[in-house]
C-alpha positions as CSV (number, residue, x, y, z in Angstrom):
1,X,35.5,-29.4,28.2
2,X,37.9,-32.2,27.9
3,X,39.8,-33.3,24.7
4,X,41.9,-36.2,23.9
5,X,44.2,-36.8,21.1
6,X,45.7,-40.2,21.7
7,X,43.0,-41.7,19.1
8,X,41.9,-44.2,22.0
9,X,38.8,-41.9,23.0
10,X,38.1,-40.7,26.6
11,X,40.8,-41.7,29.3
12,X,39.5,-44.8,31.6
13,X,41.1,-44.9,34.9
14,X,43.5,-46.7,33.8
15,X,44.6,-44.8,30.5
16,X,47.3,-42.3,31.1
17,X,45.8,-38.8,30.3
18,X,47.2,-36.7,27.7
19,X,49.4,-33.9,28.1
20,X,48.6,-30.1,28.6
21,X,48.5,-30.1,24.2
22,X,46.8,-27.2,23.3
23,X,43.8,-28.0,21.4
24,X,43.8,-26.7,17.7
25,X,40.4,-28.1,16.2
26,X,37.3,-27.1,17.5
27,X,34.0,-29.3,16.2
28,X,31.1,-26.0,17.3
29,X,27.9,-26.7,16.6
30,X,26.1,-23.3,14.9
31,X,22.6,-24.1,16.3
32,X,19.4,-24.7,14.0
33,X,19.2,-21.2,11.8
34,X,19.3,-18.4,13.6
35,X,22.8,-17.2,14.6
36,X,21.6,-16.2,18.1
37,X,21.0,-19.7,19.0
38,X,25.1,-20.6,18.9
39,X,26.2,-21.1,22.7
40,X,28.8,-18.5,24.0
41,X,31.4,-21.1,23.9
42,X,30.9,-21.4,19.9
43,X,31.0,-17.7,19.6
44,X,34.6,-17.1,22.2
45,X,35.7,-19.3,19.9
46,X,34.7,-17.9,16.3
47,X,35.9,-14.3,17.6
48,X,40.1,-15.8,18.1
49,X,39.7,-18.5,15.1
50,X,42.7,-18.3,12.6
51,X,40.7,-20.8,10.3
52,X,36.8,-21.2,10.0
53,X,35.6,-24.7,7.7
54,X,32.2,-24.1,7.8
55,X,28.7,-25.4,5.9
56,X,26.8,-24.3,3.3
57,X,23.5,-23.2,5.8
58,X,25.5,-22.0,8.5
59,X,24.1,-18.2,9.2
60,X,26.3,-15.5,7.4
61,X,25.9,-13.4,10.7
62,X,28.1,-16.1,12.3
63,X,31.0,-15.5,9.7
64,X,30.6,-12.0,11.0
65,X,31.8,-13.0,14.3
66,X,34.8,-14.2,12.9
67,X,38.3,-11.9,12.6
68,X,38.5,-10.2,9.1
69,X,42.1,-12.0,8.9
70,X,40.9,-15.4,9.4
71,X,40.6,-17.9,7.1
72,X,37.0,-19.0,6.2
73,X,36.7,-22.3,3.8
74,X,33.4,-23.4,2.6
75,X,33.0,-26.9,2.6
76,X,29.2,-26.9,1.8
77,X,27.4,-30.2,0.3
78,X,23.6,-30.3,-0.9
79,X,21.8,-32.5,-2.7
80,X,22.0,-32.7,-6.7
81,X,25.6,-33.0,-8.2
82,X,26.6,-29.8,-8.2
83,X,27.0,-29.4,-4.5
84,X,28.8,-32.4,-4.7
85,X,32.4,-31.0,-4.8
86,X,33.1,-31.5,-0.8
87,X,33.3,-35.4,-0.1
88,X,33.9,-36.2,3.5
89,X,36.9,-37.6,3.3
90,X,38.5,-34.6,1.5
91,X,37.2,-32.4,4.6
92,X,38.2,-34.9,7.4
93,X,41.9,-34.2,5.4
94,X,41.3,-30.6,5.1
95,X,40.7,-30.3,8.8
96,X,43.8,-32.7,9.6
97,X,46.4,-30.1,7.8
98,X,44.9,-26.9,9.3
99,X,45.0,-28.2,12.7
100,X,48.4,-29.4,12.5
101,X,49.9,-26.3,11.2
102,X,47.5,-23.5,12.7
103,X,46.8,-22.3,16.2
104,X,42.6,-22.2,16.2
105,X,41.0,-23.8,13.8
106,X,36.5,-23.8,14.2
107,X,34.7,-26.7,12.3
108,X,31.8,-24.9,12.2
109,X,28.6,-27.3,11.8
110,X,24.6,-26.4,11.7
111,X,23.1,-28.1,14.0
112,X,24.9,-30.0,16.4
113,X,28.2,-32.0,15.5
114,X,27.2,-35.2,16.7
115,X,23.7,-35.0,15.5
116,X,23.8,-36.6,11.9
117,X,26.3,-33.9,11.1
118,X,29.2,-36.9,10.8
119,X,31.3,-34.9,13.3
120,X,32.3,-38.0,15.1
121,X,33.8,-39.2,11.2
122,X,35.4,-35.9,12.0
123,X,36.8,-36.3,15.4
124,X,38.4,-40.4,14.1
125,X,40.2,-38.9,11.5
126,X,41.9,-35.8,13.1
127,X,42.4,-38.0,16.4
128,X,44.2,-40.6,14.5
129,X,46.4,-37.8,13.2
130,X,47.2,-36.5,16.5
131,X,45.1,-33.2,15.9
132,X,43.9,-32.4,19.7
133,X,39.9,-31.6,19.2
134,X,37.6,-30.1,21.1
135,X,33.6,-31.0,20.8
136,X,31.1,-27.9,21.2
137,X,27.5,-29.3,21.3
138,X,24.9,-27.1,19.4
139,X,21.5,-26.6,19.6
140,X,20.0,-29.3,17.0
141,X,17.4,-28.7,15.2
142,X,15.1,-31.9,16.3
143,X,14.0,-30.0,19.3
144,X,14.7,-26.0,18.0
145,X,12.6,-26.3,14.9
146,X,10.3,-28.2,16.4
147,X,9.9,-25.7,19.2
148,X,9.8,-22.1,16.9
149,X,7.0,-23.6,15.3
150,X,5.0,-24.3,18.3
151,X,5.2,-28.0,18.6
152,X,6.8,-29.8,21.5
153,X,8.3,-32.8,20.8
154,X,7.2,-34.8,24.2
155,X,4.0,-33.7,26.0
156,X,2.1,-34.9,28.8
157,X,-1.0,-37.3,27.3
158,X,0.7,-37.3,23.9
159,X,3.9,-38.4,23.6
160,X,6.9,-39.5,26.0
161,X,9.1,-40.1,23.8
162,X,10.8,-38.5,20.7
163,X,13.3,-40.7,17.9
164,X,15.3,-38.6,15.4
165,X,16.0,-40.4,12.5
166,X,17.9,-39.2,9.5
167,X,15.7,-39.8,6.3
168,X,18.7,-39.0,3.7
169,X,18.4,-42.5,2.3
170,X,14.4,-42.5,2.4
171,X,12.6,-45.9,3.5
172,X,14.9,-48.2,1.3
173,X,18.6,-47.3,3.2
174,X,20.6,-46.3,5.8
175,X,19.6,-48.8,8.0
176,X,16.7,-47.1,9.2
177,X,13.8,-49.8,10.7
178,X,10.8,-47.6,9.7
179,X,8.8,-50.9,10.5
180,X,9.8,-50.6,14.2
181,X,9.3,-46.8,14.1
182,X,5.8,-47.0,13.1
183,X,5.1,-49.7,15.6
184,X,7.0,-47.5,18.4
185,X,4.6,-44.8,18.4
186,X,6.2,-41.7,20.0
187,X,7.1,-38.8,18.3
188,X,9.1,-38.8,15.1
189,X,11.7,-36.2,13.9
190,X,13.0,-36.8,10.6
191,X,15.7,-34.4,9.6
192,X,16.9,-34.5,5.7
193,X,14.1,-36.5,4.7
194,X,12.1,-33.9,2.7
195,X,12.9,-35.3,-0.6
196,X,12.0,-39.0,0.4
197,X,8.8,-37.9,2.4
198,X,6.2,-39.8,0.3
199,X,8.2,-43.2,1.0
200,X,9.1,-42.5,4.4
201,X,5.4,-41.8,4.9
202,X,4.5,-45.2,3.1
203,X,7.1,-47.1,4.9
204,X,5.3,-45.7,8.1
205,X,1.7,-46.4,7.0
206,X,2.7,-49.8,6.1
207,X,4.3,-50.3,9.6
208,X,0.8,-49.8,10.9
209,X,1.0,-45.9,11.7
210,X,-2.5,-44.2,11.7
211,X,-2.7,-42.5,8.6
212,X,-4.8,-39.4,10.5
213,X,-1.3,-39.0,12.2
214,X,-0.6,-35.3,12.3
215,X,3.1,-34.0,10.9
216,X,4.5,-30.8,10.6
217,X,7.2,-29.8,8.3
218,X,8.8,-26.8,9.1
219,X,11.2,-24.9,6.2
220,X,14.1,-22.8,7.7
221,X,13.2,-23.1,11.3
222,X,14.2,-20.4,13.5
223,X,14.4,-17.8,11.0
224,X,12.5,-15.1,9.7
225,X,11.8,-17.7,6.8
226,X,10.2,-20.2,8.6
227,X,6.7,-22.0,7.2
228,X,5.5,-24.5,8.7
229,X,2.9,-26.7,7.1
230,X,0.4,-29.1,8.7
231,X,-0.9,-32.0,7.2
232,X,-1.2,-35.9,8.1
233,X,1.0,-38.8,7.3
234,X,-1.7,-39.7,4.7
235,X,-0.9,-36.5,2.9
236,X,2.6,-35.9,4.0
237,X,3.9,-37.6,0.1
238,X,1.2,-34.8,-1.5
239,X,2.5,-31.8,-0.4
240,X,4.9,-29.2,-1.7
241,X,8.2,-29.2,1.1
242,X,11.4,-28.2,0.4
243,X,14.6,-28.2,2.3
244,X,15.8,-27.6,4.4
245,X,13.4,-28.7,6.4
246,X,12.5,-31.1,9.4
247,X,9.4,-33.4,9.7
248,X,8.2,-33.9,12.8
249,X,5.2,-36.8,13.1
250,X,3.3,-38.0,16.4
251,X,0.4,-36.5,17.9
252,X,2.4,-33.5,18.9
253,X,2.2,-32.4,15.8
254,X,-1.4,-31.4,15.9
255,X,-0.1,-28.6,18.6
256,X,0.4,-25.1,17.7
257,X,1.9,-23.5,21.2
258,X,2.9,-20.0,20.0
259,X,4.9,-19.8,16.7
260,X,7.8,-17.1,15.3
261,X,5.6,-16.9,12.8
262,X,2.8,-15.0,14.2
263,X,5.9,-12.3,15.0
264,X,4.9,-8.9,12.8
265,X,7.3,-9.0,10.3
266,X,8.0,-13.0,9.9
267,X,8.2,-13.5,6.2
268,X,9.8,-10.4,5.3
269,X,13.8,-10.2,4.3
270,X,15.5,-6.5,5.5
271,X,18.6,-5.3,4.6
272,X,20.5,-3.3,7.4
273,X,23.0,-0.9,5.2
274,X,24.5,0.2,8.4
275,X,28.0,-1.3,9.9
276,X,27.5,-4.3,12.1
277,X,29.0,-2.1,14.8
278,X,26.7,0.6,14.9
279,X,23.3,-1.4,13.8
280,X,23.5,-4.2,16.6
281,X,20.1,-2.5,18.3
282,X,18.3,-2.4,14.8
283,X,19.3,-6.0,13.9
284,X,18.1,-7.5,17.1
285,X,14.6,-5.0,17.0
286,X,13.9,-7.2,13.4
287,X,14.8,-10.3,14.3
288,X,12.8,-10.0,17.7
289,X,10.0,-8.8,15.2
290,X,10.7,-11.6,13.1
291,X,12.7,-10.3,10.6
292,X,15.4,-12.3,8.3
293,X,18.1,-9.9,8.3
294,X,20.8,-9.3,6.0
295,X,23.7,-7.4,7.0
296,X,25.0,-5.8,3.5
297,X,27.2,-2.2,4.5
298,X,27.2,0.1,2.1
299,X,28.8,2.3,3.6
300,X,31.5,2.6,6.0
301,X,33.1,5.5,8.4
302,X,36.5,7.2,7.5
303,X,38.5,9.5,9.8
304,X,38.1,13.5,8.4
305,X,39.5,14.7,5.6
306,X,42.1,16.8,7.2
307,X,42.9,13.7,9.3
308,X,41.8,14.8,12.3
309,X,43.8,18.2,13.2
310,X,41.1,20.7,13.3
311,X,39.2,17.9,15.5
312,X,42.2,17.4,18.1
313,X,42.4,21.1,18.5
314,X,38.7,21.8,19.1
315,X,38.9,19.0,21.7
316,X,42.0,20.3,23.3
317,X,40.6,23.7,23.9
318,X,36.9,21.8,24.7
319,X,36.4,23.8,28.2
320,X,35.9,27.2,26.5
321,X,32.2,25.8,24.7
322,X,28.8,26.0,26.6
323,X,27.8,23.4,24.8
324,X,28.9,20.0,22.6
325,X,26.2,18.6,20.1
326,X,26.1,15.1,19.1
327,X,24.7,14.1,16.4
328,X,25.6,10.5,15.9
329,X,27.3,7.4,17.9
330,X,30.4,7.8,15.6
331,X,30.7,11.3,16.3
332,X,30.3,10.8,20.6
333,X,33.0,8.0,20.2
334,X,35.9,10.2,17.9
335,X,35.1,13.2,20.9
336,X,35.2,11.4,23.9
337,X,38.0,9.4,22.6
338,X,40.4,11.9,22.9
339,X,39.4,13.7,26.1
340,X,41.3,12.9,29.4
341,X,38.3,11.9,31.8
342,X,35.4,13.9,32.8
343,X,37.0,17.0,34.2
344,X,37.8,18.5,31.0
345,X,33.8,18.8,30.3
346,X,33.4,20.3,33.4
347,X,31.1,23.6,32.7
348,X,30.3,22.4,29.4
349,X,26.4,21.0,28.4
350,X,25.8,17.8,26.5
351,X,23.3,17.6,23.7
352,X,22.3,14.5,22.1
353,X,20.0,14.5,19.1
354,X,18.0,11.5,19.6
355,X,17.8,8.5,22.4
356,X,20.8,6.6,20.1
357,X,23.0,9.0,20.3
358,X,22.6,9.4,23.8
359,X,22.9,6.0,24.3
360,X,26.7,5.9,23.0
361,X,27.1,9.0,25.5
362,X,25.7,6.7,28.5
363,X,28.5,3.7,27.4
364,X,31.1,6.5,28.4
365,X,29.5,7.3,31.8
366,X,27.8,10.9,30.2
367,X,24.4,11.7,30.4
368,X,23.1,14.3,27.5
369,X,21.7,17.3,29.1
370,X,19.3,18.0,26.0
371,X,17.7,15.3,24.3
372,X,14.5,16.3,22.3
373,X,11.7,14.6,23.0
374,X,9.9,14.3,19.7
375,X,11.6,15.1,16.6
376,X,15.4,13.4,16.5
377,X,16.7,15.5,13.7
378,X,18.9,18.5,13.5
379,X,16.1,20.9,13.3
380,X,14.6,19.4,16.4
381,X,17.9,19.7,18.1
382,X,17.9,22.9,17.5
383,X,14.4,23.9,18.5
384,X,14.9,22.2,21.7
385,X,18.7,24.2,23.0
386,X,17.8,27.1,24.8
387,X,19.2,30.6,23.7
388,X,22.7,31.8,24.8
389,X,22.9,33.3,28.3
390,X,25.5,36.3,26.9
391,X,28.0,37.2,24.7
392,X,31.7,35.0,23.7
393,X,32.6,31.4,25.4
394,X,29.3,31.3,27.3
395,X,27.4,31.5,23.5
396,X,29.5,29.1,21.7
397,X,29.3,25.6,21.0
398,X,31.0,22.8,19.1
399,X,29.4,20.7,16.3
400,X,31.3,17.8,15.6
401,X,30.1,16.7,12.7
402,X,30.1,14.4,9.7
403,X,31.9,15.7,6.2
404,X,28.3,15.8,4.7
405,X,26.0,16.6,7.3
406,X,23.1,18.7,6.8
407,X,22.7,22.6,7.6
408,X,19.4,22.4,10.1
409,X,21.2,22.4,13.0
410,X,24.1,25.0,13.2
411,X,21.3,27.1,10.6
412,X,18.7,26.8,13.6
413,X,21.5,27.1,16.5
414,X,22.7,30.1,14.6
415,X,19.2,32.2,13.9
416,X,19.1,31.2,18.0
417,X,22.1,33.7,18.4
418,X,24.8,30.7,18.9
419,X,28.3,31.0,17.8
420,X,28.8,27.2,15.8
421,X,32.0,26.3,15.6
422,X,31.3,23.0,13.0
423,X,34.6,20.3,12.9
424,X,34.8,18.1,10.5
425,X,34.8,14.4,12.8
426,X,34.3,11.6,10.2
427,X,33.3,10.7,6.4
428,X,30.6,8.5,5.5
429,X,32.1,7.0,2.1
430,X,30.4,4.6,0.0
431,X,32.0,1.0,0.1
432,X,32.9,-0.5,-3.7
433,X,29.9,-3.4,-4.5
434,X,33.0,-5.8,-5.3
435,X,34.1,-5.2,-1.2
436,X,30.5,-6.8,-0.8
437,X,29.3,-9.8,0.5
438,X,28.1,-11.8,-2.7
439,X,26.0,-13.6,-1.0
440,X,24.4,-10.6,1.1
441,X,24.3,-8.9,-2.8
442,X,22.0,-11.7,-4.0
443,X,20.0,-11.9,-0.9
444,X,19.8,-8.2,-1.3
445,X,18.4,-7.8,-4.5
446,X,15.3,-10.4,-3.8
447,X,14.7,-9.2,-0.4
448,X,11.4,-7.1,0.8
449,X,12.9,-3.8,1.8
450,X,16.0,-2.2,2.7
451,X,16.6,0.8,5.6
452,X,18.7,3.3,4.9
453,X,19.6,6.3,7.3
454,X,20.6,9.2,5.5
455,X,21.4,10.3,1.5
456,X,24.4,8.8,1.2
457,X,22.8,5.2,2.1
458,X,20.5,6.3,-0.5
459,X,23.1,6.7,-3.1
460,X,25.3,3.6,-1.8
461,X,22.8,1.0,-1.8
462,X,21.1,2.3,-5.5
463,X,24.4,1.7,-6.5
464,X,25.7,-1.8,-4.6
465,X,22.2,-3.4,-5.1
466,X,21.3,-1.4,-8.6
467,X,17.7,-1.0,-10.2
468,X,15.3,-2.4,-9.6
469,X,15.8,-1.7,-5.8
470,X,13.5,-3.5,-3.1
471,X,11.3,-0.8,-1.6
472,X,12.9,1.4,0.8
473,X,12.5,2.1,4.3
474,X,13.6,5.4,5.4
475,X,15.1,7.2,8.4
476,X,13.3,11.1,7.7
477,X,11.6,12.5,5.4
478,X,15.5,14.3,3.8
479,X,16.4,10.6,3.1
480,X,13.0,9.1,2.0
481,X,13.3,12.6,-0.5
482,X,16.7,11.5,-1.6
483,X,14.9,7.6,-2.4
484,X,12.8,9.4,-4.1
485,X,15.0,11.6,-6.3
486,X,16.9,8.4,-6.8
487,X,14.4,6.3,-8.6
488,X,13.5,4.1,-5.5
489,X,9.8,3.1,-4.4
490,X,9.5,4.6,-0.5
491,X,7.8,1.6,1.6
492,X,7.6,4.0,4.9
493,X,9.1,6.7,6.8
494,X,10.3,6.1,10.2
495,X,9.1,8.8,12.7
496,X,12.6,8.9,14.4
497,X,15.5,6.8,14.2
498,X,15.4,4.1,16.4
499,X,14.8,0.6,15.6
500,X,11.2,0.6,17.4
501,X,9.6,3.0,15.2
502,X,11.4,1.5,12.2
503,X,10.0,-1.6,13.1
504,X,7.1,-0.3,13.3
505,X,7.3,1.8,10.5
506,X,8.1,-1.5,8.5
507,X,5.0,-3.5,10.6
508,X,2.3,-0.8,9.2
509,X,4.0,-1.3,5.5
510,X,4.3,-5.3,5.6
511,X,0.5,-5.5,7.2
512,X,-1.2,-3.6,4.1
513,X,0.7,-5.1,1.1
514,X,1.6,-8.2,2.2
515,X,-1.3,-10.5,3.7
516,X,-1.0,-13.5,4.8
517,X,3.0,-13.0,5.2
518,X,4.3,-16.4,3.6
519,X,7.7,-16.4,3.2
């Protein structure tokens, strides 16, 4: 994508082109809510920025794109004085001195940057500074929002042709002619104009717009807290709309063409406890399902407590096992990590203790020999290894395991007639609440339940979040007894640990006490 930093704009024929200046500012659009919307341009670039200068609504899953040494800066604004800290001019300056002094900087914007987010204000000043800027569009949310909530902003027989207007100043500013708008007919996106709806719709009506016009405003559009609500122009001033929100008005509007929120779990707010790293398949199961998710890790993985000796010399002598049972994606990645290639498993069996698990075996080209088809737990791990063959190396396997790991699996392997030789691979250790997210604390604490995998979730999260605790979804019936034992209400009990059944462990809770599903 081209960039110029002469402050004259794009290069006519004529114009000499700039030279090969590396471009320091990036203007990337974050799409209209949900973070999976941003183009793969936007997130390249969040995933090498040395500075982020981001907005108030921009997705906190975004920010987890970013490197942990990178600089974020929040520039929010809102409405009402007290998100009026970050004038534009002091962010046009901001942007100015990080781009001439650092390598990347992201402007990260909601929306898209040249779509009444004032990124071409933006773009002047750092171009008249000599900052080299690059523009990455976004996906706005005129069309998005309008589109998750099942309207189309041109149809065939309705409408061929769609204005966005900003409606920030209501009908009495910004130089908006909502005379010529209601004579236009069309569709009608108004973005920022929730707060000056009743004028906007008078200014409209009084243009000569049918007051049986249908509109739809739609509230956090894309996410798991979308809620759309229908009415007409007539009633558009009556009804109770807050933002953000976009306004869409035109016959369109009348349309319902499949909606986000008819997914099974729209409305609800979960909290994944998991890393980011090892809860990627869970978060995209919920949001699929319609889940808003909030990423709040309470706990985190730390290398073993005899740093890893015992562990190196189990793995050197790996050949003489019959078998190696994994128990977890952590525990397949510290093993295979420190193996040579395939050859030094030759001879030796694979178990897995669930699909996950061998999952994380298949990104490092192993397939599990034993998977059990039913019950992913150590007992059912156990249950489903055969008995040993004879007597020394061919009956002995290796467990590595996690510091706290339960005693159902080298128990059953072991009442089997297995030799377990059990290696301490990892810790799961709680992470302090003030090395939280504030803002994933407080999203926490009002959200509509939280899944936790094992005990020391249990304990973590009771502690991060406090009591009262949201309800509790839980990965076996060990950790919904822990919940228990812990003071916290039990919402469900996943069957097994993978993010289907604990979606639809979650779908059977959120169906019985929560009908209706209005966020």
């Amino acid at each position: 994508m081209p960039s110029w930093s002469n402050g004259e704009g794009p290069p006519s024929s004529s114009t000499p082109r700039p030279g090969p200046e590396a471009v320091t500012v990036h203007l990337v659009g974050a799409g209209p809510g949900d973070p999976r919307l941003i183009t793969v341009r936007g997130a390249e670039l969040l995933a090498r920025a040395d500075v982020v200068v981001h907005d108030r609504l921009v997705d906190p899953g975004l920010l987890e794109l970013v490197s942990p040494q990178a600089v974020l800066v929040d520039v929010g604004k809102g409405s009402g004085l007290a998100r009026q800290q970050h004038h534009q001019q002091d962010i046009n300056a901001l942007l100015v001195e990080h781009g001439q002094r650092s390598a990347t900087v992201v402007r990260l914007k909601g929306g898209d940057p040249f779509v009444f987010g004032r990124g071409g204000e933006e773009v002047e000043a750092l171009l008249a500074a000599g900052v080299p800027v690059e523009v990455v569009p976004g996906v706005s949310s005129a069309v998005a929002v309008p589109a998750a909530a099942g309207v189309p902003v041109t149809h065939r027989g309705l409408s061929a042709s769609v204005t966005i207007v900003t409606g920030h100043a209501g009908a009495g500013g910004g130089g908006v002619d909502w005379a010529a708008l209601a004579a236009g007919g069309g569709t009608l996106v108004v973005l920022m104009g929730v707060d000056t709806r009743a004028a906007i719709a008078r200014a409209l009506l009084d243009g000569g717009r049918d007051p049986a016009t249908p509109v739809a405003v739609v509230r956090w559009g894309t996410t798991g807290r979308q809620h759309t609500v229908r009415t007409t122009l007539a009633g558009l001033g009556t009804i109770e709309a807050t933002a953000p929100s976009t306004i869409v008005v035109g016959a369109v509007a009348g349309l319902s063409l499949g909606t986000i929120e008819d997914r099974p779990l729209h409305g609800m707010t979960v909290v994944v406890t998991r890393p980011r790293a090892a809860s990627a398949a869970l978060r995209g199961a919920l949001m699929d399902a319609g889940a808003d998710v909030v990423q709040l890790p309470v706990t985190a993985v730390a290398g073993p407590s005899d740093g890893g000796v015992a562990l190196h010399r189990a793995v050197a002598g790996i050949g003489r096992y019959r078998w190696v049972l994994f128990t977890s994606a952590t525990a397949v990645d510290r093993v295979l990590g420190m193996v040579r290639d395939g050859r030094d498993l030759a001879g030796v069996g694979i178990a897995a203790v669930g699909p996950a698990t061998a999952a994380a075996l298949a990104e490092h080209r192993m397939v599990a020999d034993v998977v059990p088809a039913e019950d992913a737990s150590g007992a059912g791990l156990a249950a489903a290894m055969p008995t040993p063959a004879g007597d020394g190396a061919s009956g002995r396997v290796l467990y590595p395991r996690a510091a706290d790991a339960r005693r159902a699996l080298p128990d059953g392997l072991a009442a089997k007639g297995w030799v377990v030789d059990e290696v301490e691979a990892y810790r799961t250790v709680p992470v302090p609440p003030q090395d939280l997210s504030a803002r994933a604390l407080a999203a926490a604490r009002g959200a509509t339940a939280i899944v936790v995998a094992a005990p020391s979730a249990v304990t973590a999260a009771a502690a991060a979040i406090g009591l009262p605790c949201p309800p509790v979804v839980c990965i076996g019936p060990t950790t919904a007894d822990a919940a228990r034992s812990a003071g916290l209400v039990v919402a469900a009990v996943a069957a097994r640990p993978t993010p289907d059944e604990i979606v639809r462990a979650l779908s059977g809770w959120w169906e019985v006490h929560c009908p209706g599903r209005a966020p």
